[in-house]
C-alpha positions in Angstrom: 84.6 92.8 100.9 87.2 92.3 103.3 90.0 95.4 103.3 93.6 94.2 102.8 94.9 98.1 102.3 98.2 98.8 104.2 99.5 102.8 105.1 103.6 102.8 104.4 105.0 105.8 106.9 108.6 105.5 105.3 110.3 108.6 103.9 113.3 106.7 102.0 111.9 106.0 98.4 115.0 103.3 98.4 113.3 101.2 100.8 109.8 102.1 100.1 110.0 100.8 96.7 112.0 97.9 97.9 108.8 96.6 99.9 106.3 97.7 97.1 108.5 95.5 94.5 108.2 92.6 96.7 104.8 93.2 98.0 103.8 93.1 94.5 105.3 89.7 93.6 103.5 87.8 96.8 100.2 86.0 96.5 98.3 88.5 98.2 98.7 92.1 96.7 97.3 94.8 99.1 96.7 98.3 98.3 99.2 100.9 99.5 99.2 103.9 100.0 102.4 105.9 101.6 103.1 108.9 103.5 106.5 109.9 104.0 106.3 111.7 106.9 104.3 111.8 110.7 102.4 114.7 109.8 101.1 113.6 107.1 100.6 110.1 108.0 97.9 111.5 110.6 96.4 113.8 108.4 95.9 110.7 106.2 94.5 108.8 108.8 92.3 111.4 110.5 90.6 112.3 107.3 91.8 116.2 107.2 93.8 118.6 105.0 94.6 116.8 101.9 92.8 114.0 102.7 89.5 115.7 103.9 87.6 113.5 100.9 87.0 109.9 102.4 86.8 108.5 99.1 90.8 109.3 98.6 91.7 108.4 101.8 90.2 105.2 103.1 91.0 103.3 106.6 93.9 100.9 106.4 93.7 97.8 107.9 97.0 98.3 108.8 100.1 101.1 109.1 103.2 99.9 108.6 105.5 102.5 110.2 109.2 103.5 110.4 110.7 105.2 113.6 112.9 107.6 112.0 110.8 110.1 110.1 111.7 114.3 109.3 109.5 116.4 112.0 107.4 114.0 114.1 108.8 110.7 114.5 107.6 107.3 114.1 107.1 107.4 118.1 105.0 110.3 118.5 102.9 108.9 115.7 102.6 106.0 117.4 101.1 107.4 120.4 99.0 109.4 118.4 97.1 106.8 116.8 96.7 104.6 120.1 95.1 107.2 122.1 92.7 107.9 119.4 89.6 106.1 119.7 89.2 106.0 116.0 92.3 104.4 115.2 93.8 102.7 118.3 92.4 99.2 116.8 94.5 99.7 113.5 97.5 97.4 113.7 100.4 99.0 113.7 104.2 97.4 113.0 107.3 99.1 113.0 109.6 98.9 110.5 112.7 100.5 111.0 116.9 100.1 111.2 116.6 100.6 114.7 117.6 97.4 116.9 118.0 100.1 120.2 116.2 98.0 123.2 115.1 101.1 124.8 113.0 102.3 121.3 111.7 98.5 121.1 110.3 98.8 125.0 108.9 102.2 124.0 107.0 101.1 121.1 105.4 97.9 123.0 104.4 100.2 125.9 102.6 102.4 123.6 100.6 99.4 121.9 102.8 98.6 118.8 101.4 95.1 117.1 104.8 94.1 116.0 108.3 95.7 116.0 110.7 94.4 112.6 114.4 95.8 112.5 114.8 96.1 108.6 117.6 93.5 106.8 120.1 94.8 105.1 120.4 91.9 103.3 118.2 91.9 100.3 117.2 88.0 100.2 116.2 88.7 103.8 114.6 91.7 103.5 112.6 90.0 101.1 112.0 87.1 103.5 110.7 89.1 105.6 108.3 91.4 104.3 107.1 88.3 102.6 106.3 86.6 105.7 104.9 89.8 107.2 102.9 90.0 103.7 101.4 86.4 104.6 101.1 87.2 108.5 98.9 90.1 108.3 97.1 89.5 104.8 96.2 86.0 104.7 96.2 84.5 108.4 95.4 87.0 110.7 91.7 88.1 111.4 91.4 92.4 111.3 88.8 93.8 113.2 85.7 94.3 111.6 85.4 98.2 111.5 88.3 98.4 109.3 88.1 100.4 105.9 85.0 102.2 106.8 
């Protein structure tokens, strides 16, 4: 069974329940599970504190990530799960307001999959995480290792 479960690292309940109305409505409905800050994003994914029971906290198949988070950032997270040998092959997309060049060229050099400024505009936003929805869920091939 393939895993189509997607980690939201987005501390605004606004937006986060924004994407999870419109997730919902596309054709392909992954599970998510959300973390509103950096520290507990990793904690998550590493499997510790809270989340020491594997059955609660499965690998995503991918992290969907915003850049401005309270404590550590969406940056430092980053780099945090790409020099981790466990979790480097995770996809990982930023989602965020930010349209600053300088954090776009940081997040590529640290091995970002994809880098989305957030709409404003609801029918866009919409557009969007629809197409990112389809994108990741129903035409890309995940690695293998994923959800284990």
């Amino acid at each position: 069974m393939l895993n189509n479960s997607l980690l939201v690292v987005e501390d605004s309940d606004e937006d986060f329940e924004a994407f999870k109305r419109i997730v919902r409505k596309s054709s392909v409905y992954p599970s998510i599970y959300r973390c509103v800050d950096g520290e507990d994003a990793l904690n998550y994914l590493l499997q510790v504190g809270d989340y020491a029971n594997q059955t609660s906290a499965s690998r995503p198949a991918m992290i969907l990530l915003d850049l401005n988070l309270p404590g550590m950032d969406g940056r430092d997270v980053l780099m945090q799960i790409k020099q981790d040998a466990t979790l480097k092959m995770i996809p990982v997309i930023i989602f965020t307001t930010s349209s600053n060049p300088k954090d776009i060229d940081v997040c590529y050099e640290h091995g970002v999959n994809g880098y989305i400024v957030k709409p404003i505009d609801l029918s866009k936003l919409k557009e969007t995480i629809e197409v990112f929805i389809q994108y990741w869920f129903e035409i890309t091939t995940l690695p293998s290792f994923m959800g284990r």
